[in-house]
C-alpha positions as CSV (number, residue, x, y, z in Angstrom):
1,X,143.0,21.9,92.0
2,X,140.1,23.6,93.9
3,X,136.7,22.2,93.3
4,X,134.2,25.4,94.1
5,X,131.6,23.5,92.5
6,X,130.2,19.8,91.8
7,X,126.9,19.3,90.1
8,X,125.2,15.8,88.9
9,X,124.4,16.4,85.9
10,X,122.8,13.3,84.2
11,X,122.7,8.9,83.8
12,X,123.3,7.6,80.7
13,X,121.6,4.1,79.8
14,X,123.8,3.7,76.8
15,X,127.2,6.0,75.3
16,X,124.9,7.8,72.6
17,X,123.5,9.5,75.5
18,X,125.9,11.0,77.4
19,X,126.6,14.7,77.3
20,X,127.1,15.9,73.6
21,X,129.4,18.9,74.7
22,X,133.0,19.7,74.0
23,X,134.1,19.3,77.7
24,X,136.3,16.8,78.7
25,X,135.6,13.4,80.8
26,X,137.4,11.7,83.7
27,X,136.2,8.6,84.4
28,X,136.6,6.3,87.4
29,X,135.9,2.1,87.2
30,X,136.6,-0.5,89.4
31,X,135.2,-4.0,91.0
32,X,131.7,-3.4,92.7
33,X,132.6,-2.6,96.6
34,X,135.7,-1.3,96.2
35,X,134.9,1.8,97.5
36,X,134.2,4.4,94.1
37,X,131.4,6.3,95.7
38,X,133.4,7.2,98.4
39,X,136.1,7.9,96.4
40,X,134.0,10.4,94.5
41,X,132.8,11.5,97.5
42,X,135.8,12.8,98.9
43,X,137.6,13.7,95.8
44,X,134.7,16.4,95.1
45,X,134.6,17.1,99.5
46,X,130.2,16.4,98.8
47,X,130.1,13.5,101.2
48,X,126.3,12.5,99.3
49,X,127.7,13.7,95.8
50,X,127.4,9.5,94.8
51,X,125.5,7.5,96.5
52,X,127.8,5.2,98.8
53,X,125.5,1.5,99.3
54,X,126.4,-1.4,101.1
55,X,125.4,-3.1,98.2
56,X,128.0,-4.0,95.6
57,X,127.3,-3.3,91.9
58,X,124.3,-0.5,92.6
59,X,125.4,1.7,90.0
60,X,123.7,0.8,87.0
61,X,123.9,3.9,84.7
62,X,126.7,6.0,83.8
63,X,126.8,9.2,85.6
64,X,128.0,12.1,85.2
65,X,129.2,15.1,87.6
66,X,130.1,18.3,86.3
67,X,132.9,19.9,87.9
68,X,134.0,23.5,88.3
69,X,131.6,24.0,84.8
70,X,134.9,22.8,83.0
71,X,135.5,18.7,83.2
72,X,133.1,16.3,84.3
73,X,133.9,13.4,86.6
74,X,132.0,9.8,85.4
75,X,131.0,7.8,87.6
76,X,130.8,3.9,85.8
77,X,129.5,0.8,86.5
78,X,131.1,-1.6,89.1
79,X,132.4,-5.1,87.1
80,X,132.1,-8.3,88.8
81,X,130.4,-10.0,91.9
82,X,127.1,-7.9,91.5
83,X,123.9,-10.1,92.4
84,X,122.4,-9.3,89.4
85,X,121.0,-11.5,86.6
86,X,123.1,-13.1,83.6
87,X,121.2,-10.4,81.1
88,X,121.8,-7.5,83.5
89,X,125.4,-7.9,83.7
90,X,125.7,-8.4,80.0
91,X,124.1,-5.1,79.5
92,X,126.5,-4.2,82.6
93,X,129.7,-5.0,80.3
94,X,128.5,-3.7,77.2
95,X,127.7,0.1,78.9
96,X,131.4,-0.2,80.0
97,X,133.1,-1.1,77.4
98,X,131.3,0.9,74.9
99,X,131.8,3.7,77.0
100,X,135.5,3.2,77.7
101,X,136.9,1.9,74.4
102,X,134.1,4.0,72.3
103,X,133.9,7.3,74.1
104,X,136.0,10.0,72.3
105,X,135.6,12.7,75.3
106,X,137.1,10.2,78.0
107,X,140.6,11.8,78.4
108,X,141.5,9.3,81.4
109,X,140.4,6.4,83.3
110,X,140.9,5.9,87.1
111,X,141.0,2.1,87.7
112,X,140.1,1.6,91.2
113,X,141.8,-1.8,93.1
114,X,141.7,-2.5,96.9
115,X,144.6,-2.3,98.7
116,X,143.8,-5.0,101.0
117,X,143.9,-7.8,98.0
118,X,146.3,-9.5,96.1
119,X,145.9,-9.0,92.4
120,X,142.3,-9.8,91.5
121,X,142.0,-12.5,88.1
122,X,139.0,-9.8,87.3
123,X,140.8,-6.4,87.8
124,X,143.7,-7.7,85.6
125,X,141.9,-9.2,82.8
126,X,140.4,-5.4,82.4
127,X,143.5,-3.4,83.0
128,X,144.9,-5.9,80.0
129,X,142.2,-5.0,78.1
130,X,142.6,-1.5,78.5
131,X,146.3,-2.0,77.5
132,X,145.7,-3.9,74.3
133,X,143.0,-1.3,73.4
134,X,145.2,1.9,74.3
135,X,143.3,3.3,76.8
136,X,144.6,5.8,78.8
137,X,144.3,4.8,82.4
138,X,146.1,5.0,85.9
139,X,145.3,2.9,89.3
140,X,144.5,4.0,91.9
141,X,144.7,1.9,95.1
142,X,141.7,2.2,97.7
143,X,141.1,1.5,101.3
144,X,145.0,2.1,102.4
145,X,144.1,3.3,105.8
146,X,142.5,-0.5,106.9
147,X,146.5,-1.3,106.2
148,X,150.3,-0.1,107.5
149,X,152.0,2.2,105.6
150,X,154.9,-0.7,104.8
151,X,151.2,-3.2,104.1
152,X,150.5,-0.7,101.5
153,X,154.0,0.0,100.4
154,X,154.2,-4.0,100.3
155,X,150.9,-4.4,98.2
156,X,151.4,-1.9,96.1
157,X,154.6,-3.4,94.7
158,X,153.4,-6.8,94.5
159,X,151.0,-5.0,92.4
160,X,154.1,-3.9,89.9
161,X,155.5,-7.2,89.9
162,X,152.6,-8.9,89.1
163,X,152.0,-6.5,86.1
164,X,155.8,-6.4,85.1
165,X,155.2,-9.7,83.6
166,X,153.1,-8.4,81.0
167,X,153.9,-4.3,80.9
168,X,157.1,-2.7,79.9
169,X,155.5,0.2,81.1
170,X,153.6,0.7,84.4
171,X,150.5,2.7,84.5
172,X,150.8,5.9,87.4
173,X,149.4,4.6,90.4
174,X,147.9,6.7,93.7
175,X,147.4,5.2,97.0
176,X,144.0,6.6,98.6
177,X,141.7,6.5,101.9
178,X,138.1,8.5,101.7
179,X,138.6,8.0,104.8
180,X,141.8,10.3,105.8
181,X,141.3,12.1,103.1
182,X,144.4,10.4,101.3
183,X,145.8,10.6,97.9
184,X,143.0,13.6,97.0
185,X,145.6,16.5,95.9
186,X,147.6,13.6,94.3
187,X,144.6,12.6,91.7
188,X,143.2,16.4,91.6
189,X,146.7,17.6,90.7
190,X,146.4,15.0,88.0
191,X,143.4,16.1,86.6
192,X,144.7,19.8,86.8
193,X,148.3,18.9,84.6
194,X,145.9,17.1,82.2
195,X,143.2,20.0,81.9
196,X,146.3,22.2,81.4
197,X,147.9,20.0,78.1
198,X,144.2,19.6,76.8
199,X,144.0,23.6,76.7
200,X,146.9,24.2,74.9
């Protein structure tokens, strides 16, 4: 896919405001920090498209990006390990999860995990939740250039083992790095196959 064009196009405080339009949404998640702004910022090649913060758990709102005037990209809030207050990440949870279990225009959900970790408790708690609630949703593993391509390779399945004890079936997964770049055709080509079964 070639992205000619990549426009913000609003925040959303809550899911009866997002865009009321028949276009279709791809959303990305993941822990605060792990690297979703950067992500976004190299999947559209507009290095200030999101804003990219030292500070975990800064997006608040859900935005949206409109890309190529077909799809737009959504950009959700971080889970977990913000410093913010006990009512704030309430509200936090509840914009997610109405959004993601809720939303009827969300065709796919990128889950984002860092590489560097071991399964997080918090990251599979959601991607279980997703399961149970038949949400359509892939991984997609960040940070891979901090490691070796066999530390990836090595994380990654520990990954699939971990998850083989409660999936038959393993979500698609895509190793990236905003940095080099890697893992961009794999997600846009993604996004492309899916536009292309939505249309017919």
């Amino acid at each position: 896919m070639n992205i000619t064009s990549a426009t913000f196009k609003c925040s959303s405080e809550k899911l009866s405001q997002v865009p009321n339009d028949n276009l279709p949404e791809f959303a990305f998640i993941g822990r605060s920090n792990v690297g979703k702004s950067s992500l976004i910022n190299m999947l559209t090649d507009k290095p200030s498209l999101a804003k990219v913060s030292g500070t975990p758990g800064k997006t608040r709102l859900i935005n949206h990006f409109l890309i190529n005037n077909e799809w737009y990209l959504v950009d959700l809030p971080g889970y977990g390990y913000a410093k913010v207050s006990k009512t704030v990440k309430e509200k936090f949870a509840k914009l997610i999860t109405d959004y993601v279990l809720k939303s009827e225009k969300m065709y796919f959900l990128f889950v984002l995990v860092d590489s560097r970790l071991e399964p997080q408790k918090i990251d599979l708690e959601f991607i279980d939740m997703l399961g149970k609630n038949g949400v359509p949703f892939g991984i997609v593993f960040t940070k891979t250039d901090k490691l070796s391509d066999n530390q990836v390779i090595s994380n990654i399945a520990r990954y699939k083992r971990t998850l083989r004890t409660t999936w038959e079936e393993l979500p698609i997964m895509f190793a990236t790095s905003s940095e080099k770049k890697r893992g961009r055709d794999d997600i846009l080509d993604f996004i492309e196959n899916s536009l292309e079964q939505i249309a017919r």
